[in-house]
C-alpha positions in Angstrom: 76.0 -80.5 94.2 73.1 -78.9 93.1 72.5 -74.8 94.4 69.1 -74.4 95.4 67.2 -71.2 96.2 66.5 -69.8 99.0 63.8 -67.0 99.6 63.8 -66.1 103.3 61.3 -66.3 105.7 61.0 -62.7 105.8 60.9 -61.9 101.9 58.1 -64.0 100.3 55.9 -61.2 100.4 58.3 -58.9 99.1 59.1 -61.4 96.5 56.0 -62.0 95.2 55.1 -58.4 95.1 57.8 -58.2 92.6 57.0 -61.3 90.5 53.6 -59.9 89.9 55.1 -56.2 88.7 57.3 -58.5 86.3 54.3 -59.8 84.8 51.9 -57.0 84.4 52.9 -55.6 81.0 51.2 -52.0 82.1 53.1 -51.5 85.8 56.1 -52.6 83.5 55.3 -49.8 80.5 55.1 -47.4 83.5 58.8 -48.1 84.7 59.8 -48.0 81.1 58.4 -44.2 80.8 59.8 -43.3 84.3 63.4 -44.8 83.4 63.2 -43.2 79.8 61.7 -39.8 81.4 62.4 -39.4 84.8 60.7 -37.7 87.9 56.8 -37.5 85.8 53.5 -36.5 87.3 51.2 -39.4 87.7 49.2 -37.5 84.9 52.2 -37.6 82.6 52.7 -41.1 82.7 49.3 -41.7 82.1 49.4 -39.9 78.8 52.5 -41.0 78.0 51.3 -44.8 78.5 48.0 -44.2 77.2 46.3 -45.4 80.6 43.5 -44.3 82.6 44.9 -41.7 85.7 42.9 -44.1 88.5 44.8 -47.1 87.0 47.9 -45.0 86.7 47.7 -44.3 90.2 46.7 -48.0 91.4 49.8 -49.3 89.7 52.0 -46.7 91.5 51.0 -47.8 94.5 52.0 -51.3 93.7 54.9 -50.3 92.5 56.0 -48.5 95.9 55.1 -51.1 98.1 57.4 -53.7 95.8 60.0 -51.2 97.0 
């Protein structure tokens, strides 16, 4: 028997919030700095990723409501 996948009801949100962070090569970079580095200022990250602070911080914000 084939296993199918389930998402449940209350999840799809959550689940697409995290499908979309998997495909945004910048919120990705950012996770890559803060794994490599650790607790950064939003400032540091965006030096370290070479993106704009506004952008920096609009990508945070995605990134904490993906949990």
């Amino acid at each position: 028997m084939k296993e199918e996948l389930v998402i449940p009801e209350d999840r799809p949100l959550t689940i697409r919030r995290i499908l979309d962070i998997l495909n945004s090569g910048p919120k990705l970079s950012i996770l890559k700095v803060l794994l490599d580095h650790g607790e950064l200022s939003a400032k540091e990250i965006a030096d370290k990723v070479k993106i704009k602070l506004p952008t920096v911080l609009s990508h945070l914000s995605d990134l904490v409501k993906a949990g």
